[in-house]
TIBA-107437 format. One record per residue (C-alpha): residue number from 1; residue in one letter; y negated, z, x negated. Coordinates in steps of 0.2 Angstrom, whole numbers. Last residue first. Layout:
   k r    c2    c3    c1
 NUM A     Y     Z     X
...
This chain:
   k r    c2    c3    c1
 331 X   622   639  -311
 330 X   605   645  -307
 329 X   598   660  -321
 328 X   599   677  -316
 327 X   613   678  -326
 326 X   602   677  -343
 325 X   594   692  -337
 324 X   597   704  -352
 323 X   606   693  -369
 322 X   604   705  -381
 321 X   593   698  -392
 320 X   578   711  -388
 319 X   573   729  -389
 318 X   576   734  -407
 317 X   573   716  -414
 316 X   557   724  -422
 315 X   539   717  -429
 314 X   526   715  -440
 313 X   532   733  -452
 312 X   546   720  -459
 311 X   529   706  -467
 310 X   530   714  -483
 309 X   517   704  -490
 308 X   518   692  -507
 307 X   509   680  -500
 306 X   491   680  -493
 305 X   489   671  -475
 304 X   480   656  -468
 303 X   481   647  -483
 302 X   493   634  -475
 301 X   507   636  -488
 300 X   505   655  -483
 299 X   507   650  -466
 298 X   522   642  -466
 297 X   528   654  -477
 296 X   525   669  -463
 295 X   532   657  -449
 294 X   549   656  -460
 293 X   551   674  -461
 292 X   548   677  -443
 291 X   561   664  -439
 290 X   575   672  -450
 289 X   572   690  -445
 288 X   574   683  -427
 287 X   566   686  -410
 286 X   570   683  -392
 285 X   560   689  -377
 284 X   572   678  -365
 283 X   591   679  -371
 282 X   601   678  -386
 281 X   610   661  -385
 280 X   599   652  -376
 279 X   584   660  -381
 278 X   586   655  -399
 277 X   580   639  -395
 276 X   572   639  -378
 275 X   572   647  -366
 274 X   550   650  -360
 273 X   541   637  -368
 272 X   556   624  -366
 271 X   546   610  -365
 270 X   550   605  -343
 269 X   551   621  -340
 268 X   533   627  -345
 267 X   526   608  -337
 266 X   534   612  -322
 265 X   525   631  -321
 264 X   511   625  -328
 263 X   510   612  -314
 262 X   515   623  -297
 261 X   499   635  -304
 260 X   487   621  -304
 259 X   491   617  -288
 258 X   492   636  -282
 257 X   475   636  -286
 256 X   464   650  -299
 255 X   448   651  -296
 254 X   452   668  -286
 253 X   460   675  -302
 252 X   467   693  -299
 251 X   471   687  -282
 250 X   477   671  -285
 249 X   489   681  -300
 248 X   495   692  -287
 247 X   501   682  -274
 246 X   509   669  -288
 245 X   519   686  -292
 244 X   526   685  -273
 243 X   528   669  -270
 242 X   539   670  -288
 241 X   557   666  -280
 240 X   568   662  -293
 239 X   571   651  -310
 238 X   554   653  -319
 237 X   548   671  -311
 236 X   564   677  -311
 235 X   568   676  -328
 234 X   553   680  -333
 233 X   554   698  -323
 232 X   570   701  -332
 231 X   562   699  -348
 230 X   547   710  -342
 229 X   558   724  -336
 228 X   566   725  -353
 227 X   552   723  -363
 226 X   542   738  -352
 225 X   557   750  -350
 224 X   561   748  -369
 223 X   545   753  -375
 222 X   544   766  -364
 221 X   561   773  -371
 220 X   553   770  -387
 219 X   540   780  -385
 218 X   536   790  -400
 217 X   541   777  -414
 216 X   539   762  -405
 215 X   520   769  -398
 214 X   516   774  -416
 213 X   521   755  -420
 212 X   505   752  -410
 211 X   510   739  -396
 210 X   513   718  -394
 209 X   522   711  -380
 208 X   523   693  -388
 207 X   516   677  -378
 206 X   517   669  -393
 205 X   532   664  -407
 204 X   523   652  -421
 203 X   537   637  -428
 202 X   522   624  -430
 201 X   536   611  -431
 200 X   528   596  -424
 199 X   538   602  -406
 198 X   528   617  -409
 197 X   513   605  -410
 196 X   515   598  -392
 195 X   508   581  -391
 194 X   502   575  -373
 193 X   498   559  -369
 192 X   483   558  -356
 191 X   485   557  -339
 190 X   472   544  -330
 189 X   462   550  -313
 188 X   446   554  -324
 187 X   445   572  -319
 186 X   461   576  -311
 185 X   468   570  -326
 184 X   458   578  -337
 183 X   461   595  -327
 182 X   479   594  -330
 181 X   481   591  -348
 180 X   468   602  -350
 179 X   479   617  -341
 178 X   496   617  -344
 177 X   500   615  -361
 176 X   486   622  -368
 175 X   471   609  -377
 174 X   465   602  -391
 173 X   457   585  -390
 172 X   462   570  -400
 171 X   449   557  -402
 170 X   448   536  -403
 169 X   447   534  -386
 168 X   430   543  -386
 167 X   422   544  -367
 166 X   435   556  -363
 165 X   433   567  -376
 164 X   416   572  -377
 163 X   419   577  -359
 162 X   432   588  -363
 161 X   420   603  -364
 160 X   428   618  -373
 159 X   415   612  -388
 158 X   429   610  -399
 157 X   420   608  -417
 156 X   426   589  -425
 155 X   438   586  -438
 154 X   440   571  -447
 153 X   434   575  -462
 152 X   441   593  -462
 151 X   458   583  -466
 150 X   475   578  -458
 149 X   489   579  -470
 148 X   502   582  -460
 147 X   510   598  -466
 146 X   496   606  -475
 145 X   483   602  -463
 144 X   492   602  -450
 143 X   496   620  -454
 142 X   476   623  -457
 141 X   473   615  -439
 140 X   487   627  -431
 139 X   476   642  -439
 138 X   461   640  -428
 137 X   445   642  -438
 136 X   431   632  -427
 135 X   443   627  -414
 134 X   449   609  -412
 133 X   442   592  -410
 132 X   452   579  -419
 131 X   445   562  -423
 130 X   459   549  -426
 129 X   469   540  -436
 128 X   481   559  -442
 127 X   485   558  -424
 126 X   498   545  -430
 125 X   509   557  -437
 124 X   510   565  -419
 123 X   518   549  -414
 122 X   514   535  -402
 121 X   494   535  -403
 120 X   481   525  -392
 119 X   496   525  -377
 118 X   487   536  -366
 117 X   471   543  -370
 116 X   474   558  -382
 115 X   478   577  -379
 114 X   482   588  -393
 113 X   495   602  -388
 112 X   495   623  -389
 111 X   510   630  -380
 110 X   516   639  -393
 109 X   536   639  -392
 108 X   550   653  -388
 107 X   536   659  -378
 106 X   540   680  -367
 105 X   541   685  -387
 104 X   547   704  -392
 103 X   544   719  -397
 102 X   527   712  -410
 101 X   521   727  -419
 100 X   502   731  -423
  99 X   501   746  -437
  98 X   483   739  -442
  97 X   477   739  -462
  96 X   468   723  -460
  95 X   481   713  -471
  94 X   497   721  -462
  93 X   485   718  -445
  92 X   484   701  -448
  91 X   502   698  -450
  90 X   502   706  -431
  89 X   490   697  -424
  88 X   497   679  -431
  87 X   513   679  -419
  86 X   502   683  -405
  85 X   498   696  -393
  84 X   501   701  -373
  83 X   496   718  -375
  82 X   504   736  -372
  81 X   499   754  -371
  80 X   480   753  -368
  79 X   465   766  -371
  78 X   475   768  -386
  77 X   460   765  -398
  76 X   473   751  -404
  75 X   476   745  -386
  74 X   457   743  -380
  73 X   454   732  -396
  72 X   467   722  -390
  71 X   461   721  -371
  70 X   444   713  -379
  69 X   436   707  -363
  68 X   421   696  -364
  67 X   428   682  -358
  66 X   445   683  -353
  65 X   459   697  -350
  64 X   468   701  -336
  63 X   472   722  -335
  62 X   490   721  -328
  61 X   497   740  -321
  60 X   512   745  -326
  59 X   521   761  -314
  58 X   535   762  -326
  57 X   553   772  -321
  56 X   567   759  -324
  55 X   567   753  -305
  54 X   545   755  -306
  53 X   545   739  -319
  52 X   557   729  -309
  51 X   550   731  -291
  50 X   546   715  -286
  49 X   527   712  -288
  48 X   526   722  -304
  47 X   540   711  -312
  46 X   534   696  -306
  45 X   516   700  -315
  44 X   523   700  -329
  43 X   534   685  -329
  42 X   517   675  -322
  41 X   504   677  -337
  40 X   507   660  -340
  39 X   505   657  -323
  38 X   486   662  -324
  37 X   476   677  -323
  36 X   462   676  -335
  35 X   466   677  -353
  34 X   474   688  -367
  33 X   485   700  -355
  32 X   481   719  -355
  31 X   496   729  -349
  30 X   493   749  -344
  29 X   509   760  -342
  28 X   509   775  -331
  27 X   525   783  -331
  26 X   533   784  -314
  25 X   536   801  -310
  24 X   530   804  -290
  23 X   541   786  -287
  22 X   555   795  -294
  21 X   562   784  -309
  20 X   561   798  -321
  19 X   567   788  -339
  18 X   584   787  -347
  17 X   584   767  -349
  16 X   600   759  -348
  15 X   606   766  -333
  14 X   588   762  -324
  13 X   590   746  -328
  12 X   603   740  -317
  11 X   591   743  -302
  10 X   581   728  -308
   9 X   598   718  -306
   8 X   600   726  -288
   7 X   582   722  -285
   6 X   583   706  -289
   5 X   597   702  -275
   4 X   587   712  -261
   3 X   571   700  -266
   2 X   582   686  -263
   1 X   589   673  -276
């Protein structure tokens, strides 16, 4: 689709969405990712490169996160209007006391994995044989736990060093979709197997826009603006042309290569991280009261969060589901 084309369905927002949309009264909206520029950041940055946010009214600007940068602590002393959270930040924030809302979620599935040597394992089951190095504290490892019965025994620290890996066949290794998987095989020049735990059923949305419920309540036409304009610009970024957006994200992250950007991008389409499940029907960004629910028992049969909370004040359907952008996909 050209840039012409995209434009026109960027445009279509701006009737949806009573905001100025001058280019002297865009509204100033500052979005701080998790990590360093990657193409998992790529459907925001789409939507800056071709004019989506600035069609409903939003001059955004993407603040990349990464080491040393706490872009959600930024957000909550409002120095920050939206961040790109996780399904768990906001269930902490009932227990902490913290008005965080989910809007929406750019990943139907969490794109954590464990990596092992090829062929040691055939099953996710099986990984229960070996030695699994994962984050000190990461709450996937408590759902395993619960659901699969792997135990602190066999668990090593993750070191975010894959060298202990590779010289131990009989170890899993953490890792994200589109990056460890990657780099060991362009280290070692064999690909590991690759396990995707949401396709284990560990059922956590990510990549959400997260904001303060106060900016819900007094911005929601903000709010609209941002989710709607990022939705569209996923869409684009995954089934159109992203030259543009790629631009930007080697820009923001020089160690970053259009190599490893090609793969993620494959590797995201190829799972379903983006449309998938309740995508499909509903649209990118999608959410459900049903899936939220069955998340937060998930993790309360993990330990990883109390029972008994109200769990409604974590997120809204107010923005989403609606089907926006789905004919932006190829025929």
């Amino acid at each position: 689709m050209t840039l012409t084309a995209r434009l026109t369905c960027a445009s279509a927002l701006t009737a949806l969405i009573a905001i100025p949309a001058t280019a002297q009264d865009l509204i100033p909206v500052t979005f701080g990712t998790n990590w360093i520029a990657q193409a998992e950041h790529g459907g925001f940055y789409q939507a800056v490169a071709d004019g989506t946010y600035a069609a409903c009214g939003l001059d955004v600007t993407i603040v990349p996160g990464g080491p040393g940068v706490n872009n959600v602590a930024l957000m909550m002393a409002g120095r920050m209007d939206f961040y790109m959270g996780g399904h768990l930040d906001a269930l902490f924030g009932i227990v902490e006391g913290v008005p965080l809302v989910n809007v929406a979620s750019m990943f139907q599935k969490e794109p954590q994995v464990l990596l092992t040597h090829p062929g040691r394992v055939s099953s996710f089951e099986e990984l229960t044989q070996l030695t699994v190095q994962t984050s000190d504290g990461a709450p996937y490892w408590e759902w395993m736990k619960a659901a699969y019965g792997f135990t602190d025994e066999q668990r090593e620290a993750y070191t975010f060093s894959s060298a202990p890996f590779i010289v131990n066949v009989d170890s899993a290794m953490q890792g994200y979709l589109s990056s460890e998987p990657f780099s060991v095989e362009r280290e070692t020049g064999w690909t590991p197997d690759v396990y995707l735990i949401a396709d284990a059923g560990y059922n956590s949305y990510s990549t959400t826009i997260q904001t303060m419920q106060a900016t819900v309540a007094e911005r929601p036409e903000v709010v609209k603006c941002f989710v709607e304009g990022s939705i569209i610009g996923w869409y684009n970024y995954m089934y159109n042309d992203n030259t543009a957006a790629d631009a930007m994200i080697l820009a923001d992250n020089p160690e970053m290569t259009q190599e490893a950007i090609d793969y993620a991008i494959e590797k995201m389409t190829e799972a379903g991280i983006v449309d998938s499940g309740d995508a499909l029907t509903l649209g990118i960004g999608a959410m459900t009261d049903e899936r939220n629910q069955s998340f937060y028992d998930n993790m309360v049969a993990a330990g990883v969060i109390p029972a008994g909370l109200d769990i409604s004040s974590s997120y809204t359907l107010e923005f989403i589901n609606q089907g926006l952008g789905m004919d932006l996909k190829p025929m």
